[in-house]
N, C-alpha and C positions, 0 to 999 in steps of 0.2 A: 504494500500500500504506500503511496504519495505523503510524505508527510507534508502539513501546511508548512512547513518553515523547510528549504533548501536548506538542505548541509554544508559546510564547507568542504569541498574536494581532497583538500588533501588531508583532513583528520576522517574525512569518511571512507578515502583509501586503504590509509592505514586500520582503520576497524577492521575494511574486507578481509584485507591481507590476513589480519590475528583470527578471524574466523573459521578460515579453512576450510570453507562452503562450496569456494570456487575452482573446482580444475584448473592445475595449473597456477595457480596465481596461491603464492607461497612463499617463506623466507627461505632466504638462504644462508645468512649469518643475522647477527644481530642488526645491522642495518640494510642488508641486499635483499632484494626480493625479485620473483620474477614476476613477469606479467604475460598470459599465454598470447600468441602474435599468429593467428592463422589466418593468411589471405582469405578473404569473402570468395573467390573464385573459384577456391581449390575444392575440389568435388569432396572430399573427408568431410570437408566444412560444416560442424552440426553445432545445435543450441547450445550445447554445453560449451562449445568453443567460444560463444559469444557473449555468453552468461553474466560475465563482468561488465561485458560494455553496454547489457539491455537495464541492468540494475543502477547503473549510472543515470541513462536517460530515464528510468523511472525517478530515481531520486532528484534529479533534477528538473524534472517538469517535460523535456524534451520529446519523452514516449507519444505527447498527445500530437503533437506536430508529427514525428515518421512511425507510428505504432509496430512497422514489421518491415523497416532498412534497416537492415545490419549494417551496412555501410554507414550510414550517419550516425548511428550507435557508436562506432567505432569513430569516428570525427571526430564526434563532444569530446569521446572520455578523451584523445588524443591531445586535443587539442588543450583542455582544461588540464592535461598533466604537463604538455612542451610548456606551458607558459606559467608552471610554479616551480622554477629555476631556481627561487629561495627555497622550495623544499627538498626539491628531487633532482639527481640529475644521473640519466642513463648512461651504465657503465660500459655494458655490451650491448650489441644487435644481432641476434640470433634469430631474427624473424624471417629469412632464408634457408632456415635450417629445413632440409624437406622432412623430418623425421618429428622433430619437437622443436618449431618456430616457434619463438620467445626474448623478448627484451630485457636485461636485469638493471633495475634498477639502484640508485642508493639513495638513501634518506640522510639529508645532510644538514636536516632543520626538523624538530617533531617541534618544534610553538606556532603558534598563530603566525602566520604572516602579515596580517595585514588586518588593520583596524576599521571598524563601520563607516561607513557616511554616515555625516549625520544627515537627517531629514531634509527634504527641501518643500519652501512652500509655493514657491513660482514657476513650478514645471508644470508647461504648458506647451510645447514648444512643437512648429507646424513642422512634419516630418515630410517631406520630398522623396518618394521614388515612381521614377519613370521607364554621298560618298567621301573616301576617307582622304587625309590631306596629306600630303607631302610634302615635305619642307625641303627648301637645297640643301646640297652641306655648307658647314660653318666657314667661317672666313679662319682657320685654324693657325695660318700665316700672319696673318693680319694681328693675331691674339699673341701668339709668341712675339711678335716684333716688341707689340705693346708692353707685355711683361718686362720686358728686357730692358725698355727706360725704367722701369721703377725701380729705384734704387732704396730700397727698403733695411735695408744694415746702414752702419755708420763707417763701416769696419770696410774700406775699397779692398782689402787681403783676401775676405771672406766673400763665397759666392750669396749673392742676393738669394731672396725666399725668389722672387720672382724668376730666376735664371735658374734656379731648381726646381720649383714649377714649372717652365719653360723643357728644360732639357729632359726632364720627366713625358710632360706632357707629347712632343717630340720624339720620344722615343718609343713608347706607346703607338702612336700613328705608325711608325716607321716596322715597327714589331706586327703590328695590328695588320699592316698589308702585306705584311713580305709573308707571316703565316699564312694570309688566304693566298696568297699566290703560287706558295710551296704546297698546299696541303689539299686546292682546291677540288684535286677530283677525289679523298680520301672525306670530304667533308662535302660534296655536293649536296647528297641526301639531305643533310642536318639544313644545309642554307637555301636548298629549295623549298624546305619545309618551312622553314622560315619568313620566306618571301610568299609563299601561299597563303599565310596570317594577312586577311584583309584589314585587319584595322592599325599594321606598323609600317608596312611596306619601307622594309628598311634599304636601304641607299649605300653600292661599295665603301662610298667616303663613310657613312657611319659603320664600318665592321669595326665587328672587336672581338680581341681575339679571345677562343673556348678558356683559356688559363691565362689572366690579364698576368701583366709581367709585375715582378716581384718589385716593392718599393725601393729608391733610391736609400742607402744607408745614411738616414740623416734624421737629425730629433725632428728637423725644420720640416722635414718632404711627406706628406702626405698620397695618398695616393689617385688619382685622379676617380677612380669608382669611389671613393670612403663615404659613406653615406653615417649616419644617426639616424637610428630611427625609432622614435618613441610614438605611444598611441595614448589616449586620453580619453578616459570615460568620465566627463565633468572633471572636477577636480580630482581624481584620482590617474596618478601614472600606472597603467596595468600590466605596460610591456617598454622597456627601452633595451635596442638592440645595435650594435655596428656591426655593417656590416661591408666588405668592398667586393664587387660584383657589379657587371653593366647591366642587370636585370634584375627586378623586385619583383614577388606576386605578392600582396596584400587579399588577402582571401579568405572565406568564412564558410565552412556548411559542406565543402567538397574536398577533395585530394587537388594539390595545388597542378593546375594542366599546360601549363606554359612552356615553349621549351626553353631548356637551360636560363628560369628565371629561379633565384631561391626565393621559396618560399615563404612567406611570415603570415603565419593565423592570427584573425583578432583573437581578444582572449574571450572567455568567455562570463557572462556575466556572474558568476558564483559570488565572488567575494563582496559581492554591492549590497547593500542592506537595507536601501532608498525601494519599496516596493515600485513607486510612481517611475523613479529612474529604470529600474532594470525593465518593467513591463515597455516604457517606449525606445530604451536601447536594445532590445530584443526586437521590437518591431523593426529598426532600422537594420540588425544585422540578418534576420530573414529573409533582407531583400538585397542579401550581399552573399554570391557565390563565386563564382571566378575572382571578384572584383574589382582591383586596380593595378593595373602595371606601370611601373615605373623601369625607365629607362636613361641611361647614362650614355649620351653620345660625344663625339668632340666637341658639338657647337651647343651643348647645354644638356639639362634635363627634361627631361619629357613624362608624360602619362598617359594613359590609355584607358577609361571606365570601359567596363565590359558587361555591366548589371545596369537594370533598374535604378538602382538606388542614387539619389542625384548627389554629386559631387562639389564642393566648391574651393577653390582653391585659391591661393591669395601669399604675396608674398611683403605686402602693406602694414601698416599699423592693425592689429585688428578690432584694438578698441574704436577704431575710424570708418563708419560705414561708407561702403562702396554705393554710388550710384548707378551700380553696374557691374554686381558681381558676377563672376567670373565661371560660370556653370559648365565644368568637364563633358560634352558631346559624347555620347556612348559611340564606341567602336573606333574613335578617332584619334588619332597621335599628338595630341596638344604640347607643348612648348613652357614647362611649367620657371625655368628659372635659364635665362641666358649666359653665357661663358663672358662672351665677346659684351655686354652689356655691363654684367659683374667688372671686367677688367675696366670697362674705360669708369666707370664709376670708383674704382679704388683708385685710380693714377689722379681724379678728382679731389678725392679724401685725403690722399699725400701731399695735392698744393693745396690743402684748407679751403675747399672751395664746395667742401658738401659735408656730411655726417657719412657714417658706415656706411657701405654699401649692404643691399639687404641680401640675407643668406640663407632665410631660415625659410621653408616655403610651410605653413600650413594648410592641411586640406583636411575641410568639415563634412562628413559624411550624413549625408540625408536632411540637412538643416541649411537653409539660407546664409551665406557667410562671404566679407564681415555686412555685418548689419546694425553696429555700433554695438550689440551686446557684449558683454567681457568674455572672452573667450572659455574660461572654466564653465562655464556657462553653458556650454554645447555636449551634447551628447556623447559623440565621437569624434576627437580630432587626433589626426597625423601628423607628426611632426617632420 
């Protein structure tokens, strides 16, 4: 039976485990346990194998939304365990194993993680869900040139951030096509498949290569992929991640389908205490399965909505309403933060002639954004 009050996941994990009810799913030291791992596919496939993951979605509410996918069974619990990283983190993958597929994990926190929201009394908040464009390539010459004036040290001995971003960035390009050009009929397949995706239609000048090249050795050099990426359910952080990769999936409710994009699951709403919030943050991540792709090319960042669910994106004040905010096109390759734009704007901020350039791109999921509301304020935002 459903209890009226959702459990916390990972103390109601831990119960499973000491129970011993579940096939499979057992310690193995004092802190390791396994958790049973058998493809949906695989013809052996029986309810006992699934047995964990159906008593998650009961305990969480989730049974009434897919009452008999296993598949989504297996999602939730997946998903609500990758993202308690302060409790758990898997040691092994044995989910391959054809004989006794299984993941071990360890418990490396038994306290609470994370404390209630308190109440809110002004959630009300109007929820949004509802051919493709090609952009040239970057002016990537143009960018290095630029970088190369900013003489950002004091120190003429020492090479500039910007000539190490530069010869970075440079090298990368130079890596990025000399692989597709050596490798291209060993990789045809992967980049036709690629170019068959109607909604990226990606561009020679934007490849990049399958294993981006390793960072320059230096505290200063960063890497041209390095992303942050944090998620935001009101004022709670529920996930902050880095990661470097020229592909992102932001994805909820499915197995991530993109190719070679890594994957990042919202979390799920367990840990929230706000009944009002989690019933309309629930509603917005229902209408989020693929999601959003993010994309890292030489003339900037990019995104891609691929749901329903309406997107806004903004890299502005966001206590500052737009009169014209910025609504993500479904299936479409949008342009979310410029290289070549970022660059002449910092050479600006070096002769005192502007503030920071902006760097942080926020993007509000299924809520009108900015709209002058305080950002804590919103449901779900991406950092």
């Amino acid at each position: 039976m459903q209890s009226s009050h959702k459990p916390l996941f990972a103390n109601w994990l831990i119960e499973q485990v000491e129970t011993g009810n579940y096939p499979g799913l057992s310690y193995i030291s004092t802190n390791l346990f396994r958790v049973p791992w058998k493809h949906n596919s695989r013809k052996d496939c029986n309810d006992e194998d699934c047995k964990i993951f159906r008593a998650w979605a009961v305990a969480s509410g989730k049974i009434h939304e897919f009452p008999n996918d296993k598949a989504k069974w297996k999602t939730n619990f997946r998903c609500a365990l990758k993202n308690l990283n302060k409790r758990f983190r898997m040691t092994k993958d044995n989910s391959k194993n054809s004989d006794d597929p299984h993941k071990i994990y360890e418990i490396i926190n038994r306290e609470a993680a994370y404390q209630p929201s308190p109440p809110e009394e002004d959630m009300v908040p109007v929820i949004y869900s509802s051919p493709t464009e090609s952009y040239p390539p970057g002016h990537e010459q143009n960018i290095l040139e630029q970088l190369m004036t900013l003489d950002l040290l004091d120190d003429p001995c020492q090479q500039t951030v910007g000539e190490q971003w530069a010869e970075s960035y440079g090298q990368q390009s130079a890596i990025g096509l000399g692989v597709y050009a050596t490798n291209q009929q060993a990789t045809g397949e992967t980049m036709h498949a690629m170019q068959t995706q109607p909604q990226l239609q990606p561009q020679p000048q934007a490849y990049y290569p399958v294993n981006p090249p390793p960072v320059l050795d230096s505290g200063l050099q960063p890497s041209l992929f390095d992303l942050e990426i944090s998620v935001h359910y009101r004022k709670v952080e529920m996930l902050k991640t880095q990661v470097s990769w020229p592909r992102i999936q932001l994805h909820y409710g499915n197995e991530a389908t993109e190719l070679q994009a890594r994957p990042i699951c919202f979390p799920p709403t367990d840990t929230l205490r706000d009944h009002k919030q989690v019933e309309f943050t629930n509603r917005i991540l229902s209408s989020i399965q693929r999601g959003l792709l993010l994309e890292v090319r030489e003339s900037g960042l990019y995104a891609c909505r691929q749901d329903r669910c309406h997107v806004f994106a903004s890299t502005a004040d966001p206590s500052q309403a737009s009169p014209d905010p910025q609504k993500l096109p479904q299936n479409t390759l949008v342009e979310l933060l410029s290289f070549e734009k970022f660059v002449k704007e910092l050479k600006e901020f070096k002769e005192n002639r502007r503030g920071s350039p902006e760097y942080v791109v926020n993007m509000c999921f299924g809520e009108k954004f900015p709209d002058g509301k305080p950002l804590e304020k919103k449901l779900i935002v991406v950092k």
